[in-house]
C-alpha positions as a printed NumPy array, in Angstrom:
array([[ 19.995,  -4.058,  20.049],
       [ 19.924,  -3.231,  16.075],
       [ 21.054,  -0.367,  14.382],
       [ 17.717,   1.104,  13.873],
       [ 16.754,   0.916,  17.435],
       [ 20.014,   2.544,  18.888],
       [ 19.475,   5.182,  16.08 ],
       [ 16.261,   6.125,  17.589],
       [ 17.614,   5.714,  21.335],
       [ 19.949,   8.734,  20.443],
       [ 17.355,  10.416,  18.34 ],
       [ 15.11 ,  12.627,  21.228],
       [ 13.259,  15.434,  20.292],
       [ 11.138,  15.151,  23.359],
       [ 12.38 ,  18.687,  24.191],
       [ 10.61 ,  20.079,  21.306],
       [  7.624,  18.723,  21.794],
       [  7.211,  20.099,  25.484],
       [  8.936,  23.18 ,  25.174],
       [  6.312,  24.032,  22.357],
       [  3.33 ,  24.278,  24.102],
       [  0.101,  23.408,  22.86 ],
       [  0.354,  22.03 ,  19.869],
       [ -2.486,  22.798,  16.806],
       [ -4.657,  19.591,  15.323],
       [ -2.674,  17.847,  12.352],
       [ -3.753,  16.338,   9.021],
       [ -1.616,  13.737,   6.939],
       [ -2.452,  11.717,   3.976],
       [ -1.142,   8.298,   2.484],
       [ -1.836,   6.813,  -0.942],
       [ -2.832,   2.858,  -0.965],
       [ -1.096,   0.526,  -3.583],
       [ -3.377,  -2.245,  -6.407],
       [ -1.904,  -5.356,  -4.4  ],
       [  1.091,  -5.857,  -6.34 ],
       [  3.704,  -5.885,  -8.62 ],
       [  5.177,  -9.12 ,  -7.868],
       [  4.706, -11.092,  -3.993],
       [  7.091, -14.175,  -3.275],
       [ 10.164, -15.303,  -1.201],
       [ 13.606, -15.643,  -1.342],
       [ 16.349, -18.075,   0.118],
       [ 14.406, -20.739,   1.322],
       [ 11.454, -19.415,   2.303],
       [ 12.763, -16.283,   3.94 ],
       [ 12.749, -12.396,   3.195],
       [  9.026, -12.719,   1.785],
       [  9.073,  -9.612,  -0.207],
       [  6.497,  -7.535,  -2.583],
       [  7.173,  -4.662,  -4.956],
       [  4.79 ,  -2.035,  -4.343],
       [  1.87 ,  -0.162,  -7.262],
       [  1.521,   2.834,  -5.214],
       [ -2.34 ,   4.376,  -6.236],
       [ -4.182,   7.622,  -6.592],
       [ -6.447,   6.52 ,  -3.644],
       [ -5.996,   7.957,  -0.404],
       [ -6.405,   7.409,   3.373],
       [ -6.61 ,  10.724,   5.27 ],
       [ -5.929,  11.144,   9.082],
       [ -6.572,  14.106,  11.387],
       [ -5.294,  14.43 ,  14.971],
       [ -6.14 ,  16.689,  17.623],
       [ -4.616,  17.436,  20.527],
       [ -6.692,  16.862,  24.018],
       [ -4.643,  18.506,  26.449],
       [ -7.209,  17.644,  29.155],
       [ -6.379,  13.666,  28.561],
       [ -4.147,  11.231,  28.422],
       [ -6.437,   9.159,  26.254],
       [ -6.317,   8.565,  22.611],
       [ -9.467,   7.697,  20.627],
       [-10.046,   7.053,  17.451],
       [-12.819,   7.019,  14.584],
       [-14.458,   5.01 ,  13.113],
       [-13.547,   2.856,  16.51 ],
       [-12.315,  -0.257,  14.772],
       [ -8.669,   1.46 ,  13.381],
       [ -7.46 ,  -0.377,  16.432],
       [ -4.056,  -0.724,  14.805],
       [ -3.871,   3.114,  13.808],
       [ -4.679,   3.749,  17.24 ],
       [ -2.218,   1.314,  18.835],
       [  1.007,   2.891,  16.261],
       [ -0.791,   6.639,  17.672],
       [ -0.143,   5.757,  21.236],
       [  2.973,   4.234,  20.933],
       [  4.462,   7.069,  19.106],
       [  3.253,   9.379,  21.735],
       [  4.985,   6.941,  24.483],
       [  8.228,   7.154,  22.947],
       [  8.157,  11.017,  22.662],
       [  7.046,  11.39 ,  26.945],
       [  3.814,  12.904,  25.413],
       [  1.838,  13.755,  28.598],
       [ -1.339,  14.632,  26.533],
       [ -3.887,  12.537,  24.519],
       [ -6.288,  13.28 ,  21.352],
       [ -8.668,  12.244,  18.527],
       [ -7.675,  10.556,  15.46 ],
       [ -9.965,  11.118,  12.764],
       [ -9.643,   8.479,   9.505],
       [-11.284,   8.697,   6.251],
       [-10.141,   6.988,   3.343],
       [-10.908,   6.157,  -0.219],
       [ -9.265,   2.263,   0.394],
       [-11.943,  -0.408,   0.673],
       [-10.828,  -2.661,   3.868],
       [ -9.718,  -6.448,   3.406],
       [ -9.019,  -5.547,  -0.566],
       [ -5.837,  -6.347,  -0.688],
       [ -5.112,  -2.658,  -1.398],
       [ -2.901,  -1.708,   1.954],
       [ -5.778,   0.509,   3.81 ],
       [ -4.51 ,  -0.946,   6.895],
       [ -0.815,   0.315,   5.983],
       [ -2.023,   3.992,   4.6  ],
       [ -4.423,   4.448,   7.426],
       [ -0.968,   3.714,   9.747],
       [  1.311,   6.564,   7.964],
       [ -1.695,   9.12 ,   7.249],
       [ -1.709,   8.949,  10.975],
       [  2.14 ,   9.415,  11.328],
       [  2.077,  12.148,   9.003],
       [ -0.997,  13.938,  10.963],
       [  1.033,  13.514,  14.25 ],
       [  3.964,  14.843,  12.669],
       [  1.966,  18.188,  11.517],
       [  0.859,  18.249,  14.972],
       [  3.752,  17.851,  16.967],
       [  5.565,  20.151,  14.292],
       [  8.726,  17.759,  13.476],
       [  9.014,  14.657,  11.593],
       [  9.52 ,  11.585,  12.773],
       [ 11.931,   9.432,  11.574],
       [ 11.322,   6.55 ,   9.509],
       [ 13.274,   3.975,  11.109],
       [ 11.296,   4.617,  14.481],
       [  7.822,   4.683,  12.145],
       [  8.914,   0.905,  10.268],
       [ 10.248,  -0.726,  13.932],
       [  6.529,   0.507,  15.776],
       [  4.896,  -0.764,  12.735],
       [  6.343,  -3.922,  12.47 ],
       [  4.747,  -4.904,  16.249],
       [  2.004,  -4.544,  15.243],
       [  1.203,  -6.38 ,  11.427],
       [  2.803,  -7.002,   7.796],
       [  2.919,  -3.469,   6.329],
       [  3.032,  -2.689,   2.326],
       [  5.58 ,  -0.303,   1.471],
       [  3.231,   2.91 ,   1.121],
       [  5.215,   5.308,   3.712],
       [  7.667,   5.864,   0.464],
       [  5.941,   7.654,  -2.324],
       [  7.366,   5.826,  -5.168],
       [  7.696,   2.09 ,  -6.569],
       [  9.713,   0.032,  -3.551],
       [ 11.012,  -3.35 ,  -3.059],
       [  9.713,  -4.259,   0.568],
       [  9.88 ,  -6.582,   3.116],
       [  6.38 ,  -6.811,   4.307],
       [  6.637,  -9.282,   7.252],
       [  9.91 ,  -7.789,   8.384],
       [  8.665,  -4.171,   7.869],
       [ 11.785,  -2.838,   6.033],
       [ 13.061,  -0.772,   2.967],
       [ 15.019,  -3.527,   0.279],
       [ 14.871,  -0.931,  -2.212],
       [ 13.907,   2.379,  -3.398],
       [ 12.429,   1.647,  -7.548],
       [ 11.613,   5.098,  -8.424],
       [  8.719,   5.487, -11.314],
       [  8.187,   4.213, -14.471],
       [  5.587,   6.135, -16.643],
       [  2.041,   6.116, -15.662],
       [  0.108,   3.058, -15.311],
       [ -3.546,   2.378, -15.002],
       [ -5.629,  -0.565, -13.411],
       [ -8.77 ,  -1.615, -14.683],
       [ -9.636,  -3.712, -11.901],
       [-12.698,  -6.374, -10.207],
       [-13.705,  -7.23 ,  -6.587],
       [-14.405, -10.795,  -6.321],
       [-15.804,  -9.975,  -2.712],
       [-15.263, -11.122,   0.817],
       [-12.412,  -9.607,   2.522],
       [ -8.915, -10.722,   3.535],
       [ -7.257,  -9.829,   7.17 ],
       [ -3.681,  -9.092,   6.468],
       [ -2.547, -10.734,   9.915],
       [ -4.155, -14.15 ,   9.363],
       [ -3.407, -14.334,   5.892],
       [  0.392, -14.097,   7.006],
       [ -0.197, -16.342,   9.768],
       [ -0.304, -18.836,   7.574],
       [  3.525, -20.019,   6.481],
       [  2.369, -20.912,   2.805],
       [  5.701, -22.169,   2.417],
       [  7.341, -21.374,  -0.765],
       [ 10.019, -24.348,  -2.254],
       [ 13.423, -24.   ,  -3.325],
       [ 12.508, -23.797,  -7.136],
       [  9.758, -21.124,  -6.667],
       [ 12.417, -18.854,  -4.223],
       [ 15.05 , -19.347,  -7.178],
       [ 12.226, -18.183,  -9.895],
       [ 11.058, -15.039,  -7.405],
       [ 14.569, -14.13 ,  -7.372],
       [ 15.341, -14.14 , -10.86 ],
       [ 11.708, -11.823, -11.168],
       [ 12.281,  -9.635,  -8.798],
       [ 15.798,  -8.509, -10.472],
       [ 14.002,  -8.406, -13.596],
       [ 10.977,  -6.138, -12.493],
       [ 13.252,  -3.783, -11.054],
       [ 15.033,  -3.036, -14.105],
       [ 11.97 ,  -3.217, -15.852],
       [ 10.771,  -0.212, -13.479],
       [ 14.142,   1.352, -13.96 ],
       [ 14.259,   1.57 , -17.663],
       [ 10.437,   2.007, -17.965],
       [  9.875,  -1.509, -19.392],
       [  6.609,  -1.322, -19.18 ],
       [  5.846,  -4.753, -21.501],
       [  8.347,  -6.66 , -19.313],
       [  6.608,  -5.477, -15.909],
       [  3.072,  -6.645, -17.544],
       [  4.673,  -9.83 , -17.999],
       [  6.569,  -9.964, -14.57 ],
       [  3.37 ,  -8.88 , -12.823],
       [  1.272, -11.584, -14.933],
       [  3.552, -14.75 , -13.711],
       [  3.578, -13.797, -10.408],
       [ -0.277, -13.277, -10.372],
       [ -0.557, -16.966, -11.808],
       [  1.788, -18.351,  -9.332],
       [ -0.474, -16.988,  -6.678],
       [ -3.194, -18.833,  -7.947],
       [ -2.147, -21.755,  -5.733],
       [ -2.187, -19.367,  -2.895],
       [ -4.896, -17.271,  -3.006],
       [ -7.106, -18.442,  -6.309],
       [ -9.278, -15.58 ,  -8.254],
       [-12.027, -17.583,  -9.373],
       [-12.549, -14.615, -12.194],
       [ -8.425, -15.059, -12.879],
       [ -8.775, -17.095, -16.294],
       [-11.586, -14.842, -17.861],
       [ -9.521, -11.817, -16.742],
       [ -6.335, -13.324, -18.655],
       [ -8.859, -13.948, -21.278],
       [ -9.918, -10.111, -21.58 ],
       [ -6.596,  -8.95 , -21.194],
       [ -5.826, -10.343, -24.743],
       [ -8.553,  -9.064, -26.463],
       [ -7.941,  -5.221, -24.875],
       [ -4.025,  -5.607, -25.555],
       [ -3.295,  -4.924, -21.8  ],
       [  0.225,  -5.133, -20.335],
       [ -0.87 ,  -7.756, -18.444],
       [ -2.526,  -9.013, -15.26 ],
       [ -1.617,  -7.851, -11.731],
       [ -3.317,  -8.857,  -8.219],
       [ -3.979,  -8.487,  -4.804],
       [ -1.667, -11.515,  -3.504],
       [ -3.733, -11.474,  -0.001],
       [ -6.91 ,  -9.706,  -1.537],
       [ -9.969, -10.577,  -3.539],
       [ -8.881,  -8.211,  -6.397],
       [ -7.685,  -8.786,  -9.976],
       [ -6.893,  -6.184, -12.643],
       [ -5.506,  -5.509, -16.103],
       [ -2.376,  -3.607, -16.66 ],
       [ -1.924,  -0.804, -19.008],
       [ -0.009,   2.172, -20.219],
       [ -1.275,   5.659, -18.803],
       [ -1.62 ,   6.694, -22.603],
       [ -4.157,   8.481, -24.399],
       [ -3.741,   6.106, -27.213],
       [ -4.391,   3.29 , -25.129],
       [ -7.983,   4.928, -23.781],
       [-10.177,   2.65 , -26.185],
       [ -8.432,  -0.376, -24.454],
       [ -9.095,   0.275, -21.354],
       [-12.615,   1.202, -22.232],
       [-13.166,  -2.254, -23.35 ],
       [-11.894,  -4.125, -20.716],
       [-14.312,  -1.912, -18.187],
       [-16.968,  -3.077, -20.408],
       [-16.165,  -6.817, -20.624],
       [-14.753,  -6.902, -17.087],
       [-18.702,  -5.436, -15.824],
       [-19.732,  -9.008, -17.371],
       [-18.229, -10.877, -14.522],
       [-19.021,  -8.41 , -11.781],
       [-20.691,  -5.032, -11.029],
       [-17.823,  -4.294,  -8.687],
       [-15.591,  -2.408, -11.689],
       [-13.029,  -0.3  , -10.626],
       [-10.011,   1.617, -12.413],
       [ -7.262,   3.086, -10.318],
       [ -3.851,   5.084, -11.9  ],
       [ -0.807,   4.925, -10.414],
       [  1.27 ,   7.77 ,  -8.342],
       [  3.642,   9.989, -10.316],
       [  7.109,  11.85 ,  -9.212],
       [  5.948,  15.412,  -7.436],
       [  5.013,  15.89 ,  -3.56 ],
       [  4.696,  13.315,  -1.633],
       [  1.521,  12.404,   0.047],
       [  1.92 ,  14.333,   2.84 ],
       [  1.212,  17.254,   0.717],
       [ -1.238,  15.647,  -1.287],
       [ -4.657,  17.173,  -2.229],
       [ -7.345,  15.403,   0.052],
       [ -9.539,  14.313,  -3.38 ],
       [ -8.233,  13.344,  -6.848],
       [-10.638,  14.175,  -9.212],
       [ -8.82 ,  11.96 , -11.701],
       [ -9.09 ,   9.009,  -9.71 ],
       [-12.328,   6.428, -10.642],
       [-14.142,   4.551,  -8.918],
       [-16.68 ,   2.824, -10.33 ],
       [-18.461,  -0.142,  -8.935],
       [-20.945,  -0.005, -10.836],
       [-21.98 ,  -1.951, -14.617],
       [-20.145,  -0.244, -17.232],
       [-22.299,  -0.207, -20.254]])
């Protein structure tokens, strides 16, 4: 049995739960993340890893009680795989009674922008409002990780994370603010069969994602921000074998011209953006590349990223300073 699992066998607050009555309706929120930083493997082909760009987009979750039930729904019906982590949570804590999840969420699904993954902890963090404790991560990441590859977004900063394995490599912090000015390509991407599918990485490319990975996170440590453009740009073109952009080129092409940090992706997504600094100065930039970028697509989007403060559990349920476009910028 691992460590994380006996941790939770001795961890058993079922007491609380049914010594405290009826329990009130919960609500929990989760911010998404633009694909990401850097995607890749390590040490022949294993410990495939990602480095999270946690976003000012949201999923929110609601769940309420139904003491008359042992049932738990959810809506809209297909967040099968928020329901599933939902009713496995309530196993584990001898929860007698059922409910209603309710989801809403700002995330597009099949993006490559981890709806799946906030959908999952906004409904973790509504149970835990509910049930009136929290509920420790290491139980959240091993019921999780039954279930599909999960993106890093239960921490609420910049992480190093093993997606298929569904665990923590390391905590990043924040560098300053970033902002995404970013296209759809369309169609969608299912997380589970896009892992399903080995796309085996060789000895050479483990050795190069290695040698990136240590030099993003210091980047994001010292608040590089010109070295993560440039870390985030090679591992979007090495991608390009993986999971091709066909707007990729003119997007590296636009990126010049506007003076962006660079180019980052959705590894398992149909989205591609341009990297810059969350600075005023850098305003007329990023107005450009919304306006060149609307040339390939009326799917335009720009996205900042999360800042040091409350976590999302706490966070507002709108953003007014988050954009979403999709529409022709003129």
């Amino acid at each position: 049995m691992s460590t994380a699992h006996t941790f939770m066998d001795n961890f058993s607050p079922q007491s609380r739960v049914m010594d405290a009555g009826r329990r009130p309706p919960g609500a929990g929120t989760a911010n998404g993340t633009f694909g990401e930083l850097l995607q890749g493997a390590l040490r022949n082909d294993d410990d495939h890893f990602l480095v999270t760009l946690p976003i000012r987009k949201y999923s929110r979750a609601r769940f309420e009680p139904d003491y008359s039930s042992a049932q738990v729904s959810v809506q809209p019906a297909h967040k099968c795989k928020s329901l599933k982590l939902v009713q496995r949570l309530l196993r584990h804590y001898d929860c007698e009674f059922g409910g209603t999840l309710t989801i809403e969420s700002d995330l597009p699904e099949g993006k490559g922008l981890a709806s799946s993954s906030a959908d999952m902890v906004a409904c973790v963090r509504a149970l835990e409002a509910s049930l009136g404790f929290t509920i420790p991560t290491e139980l959240v990441l091993a019921e999780l990780a039954g279930i599909e590859p999960t993106d890093g977004v239960m921490f609420h900063e910049f992480v190093t994370f093993f997606h298929r394995k569904v665990q923590l490599v390391r905590r990043l912090g924040f560098p300053s603010g970033l902002v995404v000015v970013a296209i759809d390509a369309g169609g969608q991407v299912d997380t589970i069969e896009y892992n399903r599918h080995h796309h085996l990485f060789s000895d050479e490319e483990c050795a190069e994602y290695a040698r990136l990975l240590a030099s993003i996170e210091n980047a994001i440590r010292t608040d590089d921000l010109p070295a993560l453009g440039r870390i985030a740009t090679r591992s979007a073109i090495l991608n390009q074998k993986r999971n091709p952009n066909p707007h990729f080129e003119r997007v590296m092409a636009i990126g010049h011209v506007t003076a962006a940090l660079g180019v980052v992706v959705a590894h398992s997504g149909p989205c591609v953006g341009l990297l810059f600094p969350g600075d005023p100065a850098c305003q007329a930039g990023i107005a450009r590349a919304e306006s060149l970028l609307a040339d390939l697509t009326d799917q335009v989007f720009v996205v900042e990223s999360i800042a040091p403060g409350p976590d999302s559990r706490t966070q507002h349920q709108s953003d007014p300073t988050n954009r979403n476009t999709n529409r022709r910028t003129a």
